[in-house]
N, C-alpha and C positions, 0 to 999 in steps of 0.2 A: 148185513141182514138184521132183523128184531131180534133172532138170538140172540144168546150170549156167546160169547167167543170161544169157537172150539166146540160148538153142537153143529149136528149133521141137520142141515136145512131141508138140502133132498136128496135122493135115490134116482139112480138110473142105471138098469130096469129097475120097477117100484118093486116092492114089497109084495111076495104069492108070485113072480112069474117065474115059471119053470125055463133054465139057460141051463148049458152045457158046463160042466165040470171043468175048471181052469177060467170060466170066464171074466173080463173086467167088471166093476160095477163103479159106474160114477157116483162119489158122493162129493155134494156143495157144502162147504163146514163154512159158520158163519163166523166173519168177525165183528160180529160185534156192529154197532153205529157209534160214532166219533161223539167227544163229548166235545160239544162248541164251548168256546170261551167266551163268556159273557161277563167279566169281573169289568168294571170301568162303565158300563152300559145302564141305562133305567131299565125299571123292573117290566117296562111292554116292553120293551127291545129284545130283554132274556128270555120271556115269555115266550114270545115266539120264534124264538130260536132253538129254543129246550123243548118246542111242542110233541117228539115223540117219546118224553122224558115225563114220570112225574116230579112236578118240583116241590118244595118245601121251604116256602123263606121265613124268613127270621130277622129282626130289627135288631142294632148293635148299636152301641155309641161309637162317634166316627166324627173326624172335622171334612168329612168327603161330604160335596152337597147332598143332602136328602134324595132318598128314596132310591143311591148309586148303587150298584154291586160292589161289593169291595171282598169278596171271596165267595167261592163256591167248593165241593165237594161231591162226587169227584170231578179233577183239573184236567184239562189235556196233556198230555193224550191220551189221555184213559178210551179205551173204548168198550161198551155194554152192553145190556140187552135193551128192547127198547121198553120203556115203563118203569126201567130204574129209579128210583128216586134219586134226585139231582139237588142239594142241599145252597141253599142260596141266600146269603147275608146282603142285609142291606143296612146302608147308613142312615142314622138316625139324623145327622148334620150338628149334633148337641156338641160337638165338643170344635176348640177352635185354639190355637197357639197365641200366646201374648205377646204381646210385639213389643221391641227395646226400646224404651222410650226414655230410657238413663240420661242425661244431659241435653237432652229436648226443652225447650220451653211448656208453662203448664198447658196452652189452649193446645200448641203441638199435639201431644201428650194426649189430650182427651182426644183431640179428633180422630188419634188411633187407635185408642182403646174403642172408641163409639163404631166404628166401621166395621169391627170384628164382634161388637155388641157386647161389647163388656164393658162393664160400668168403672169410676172413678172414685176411689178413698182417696180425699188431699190433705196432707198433715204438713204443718210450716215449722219449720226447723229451721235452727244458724247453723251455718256454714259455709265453707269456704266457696261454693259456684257464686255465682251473678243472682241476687235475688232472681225468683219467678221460675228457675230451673231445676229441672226433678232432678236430686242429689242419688236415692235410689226407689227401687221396685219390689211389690213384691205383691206376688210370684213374680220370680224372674224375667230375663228373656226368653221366647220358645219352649214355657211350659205348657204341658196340653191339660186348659181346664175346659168346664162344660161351659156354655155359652149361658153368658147373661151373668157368670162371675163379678167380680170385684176385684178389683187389682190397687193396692195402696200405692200413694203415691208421695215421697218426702220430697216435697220443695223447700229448697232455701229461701233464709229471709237474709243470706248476705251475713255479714259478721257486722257486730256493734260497734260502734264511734270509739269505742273504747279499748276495742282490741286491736285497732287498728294502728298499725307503727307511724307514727309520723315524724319526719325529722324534723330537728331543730333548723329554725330561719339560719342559713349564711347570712352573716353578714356581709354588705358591700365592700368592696376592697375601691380605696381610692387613692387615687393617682396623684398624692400632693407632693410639689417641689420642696427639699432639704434645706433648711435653713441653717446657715452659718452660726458658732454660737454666737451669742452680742458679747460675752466678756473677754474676748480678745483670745482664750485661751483653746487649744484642741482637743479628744480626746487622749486619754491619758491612756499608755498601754504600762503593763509593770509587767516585768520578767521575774519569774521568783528564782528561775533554775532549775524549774522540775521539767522541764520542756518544753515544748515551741512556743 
């Protein structure tokens, strides 16, 4: 019923009728009307769901699409009287998560930033990735900033000619046949006596 839970709604017999001593009397005690759940839903949807409710909303920063419920008060199952005031947030849609874009290439990189509307600082650093690849971030991955942010971006420019290790040419190993000496003589082995 419109009461609140736990008031006498009605009387049976009413109120003034003269009944015998011991008699019953039926009372109807109200519980209340159920509070709908409306968090997830646009603000005409709660509207009219809440309509024997009065509601009260309220704009929040949220990465939930605009104009969503994203909390109410009070929750179900609460149940009330009817005309309660019914407390209702709604998302602003301003806020949005950064996406990991650490080792992505830079067009990658922005195209993800730009889908979530958050813009691109790009600073070029040496280091160790493949030039053109975002070395790091910042804000991180899966921070929650407000939409239309900046998010820095360190791309490598690869390491210098000069830090780079390069080995020395091998030389070719070639296959020439041994020549005999020409003086007639071989080589010489000496044995001193210290060993083999």
């Amino acid at each position: 019923g419109d009461l609140a839970p736990g008031l006498v709604a009605t009387q049976e017999p009413a109120a003034g009728t003269e009944v015998s001593r011991g008699s019953t009397v039926r009372l109807a005690v109200s519980s209340g009307l159920p509070v709908p759940d409306v968090v997830g839903r646009q603000m005409a949807d709660a509207t009219t769901l809440l309509g024997r409710f009065e509601v009260q909303q309220f704009t929040v920063p949220s990465r939930e699409p605009e104009g969503q419920v994203i909390d109410q008060q009070p929750r179900p199952p609460a149940r009330v009287a009817a005309g309660t005031v019914v407390r209702v947030d709604l998302s602003d849609g301003s806020r949005v998560l950064v996406p990991p874009v650490e080792g992505a290439a830079l067009a990658s990189a922005r195209s993800a930033l730009e889908e979530v509307d958050l813009q691109a600082e790009v600073v070029e650093q040496e280091g160790e990735l493949a030039p053109g690849l975002v070395a790091t971030q910042d804000p991180a991955a899966d921070t929650d900033v407000p939409r239309g942010s900046t998010v820095r971006l360190v791309v490598s420019t690869g390491l210098p000619v000069s830090d780079v290790v390069v080995s020395p040419p091998v030389p070719p190993v070639v296959d020439a046949p041994i020549e005999p000496p020409t003086d007639g003589g071989g080589p010489v082995i000496r044995d001193e006596g210290e060993g083999p």
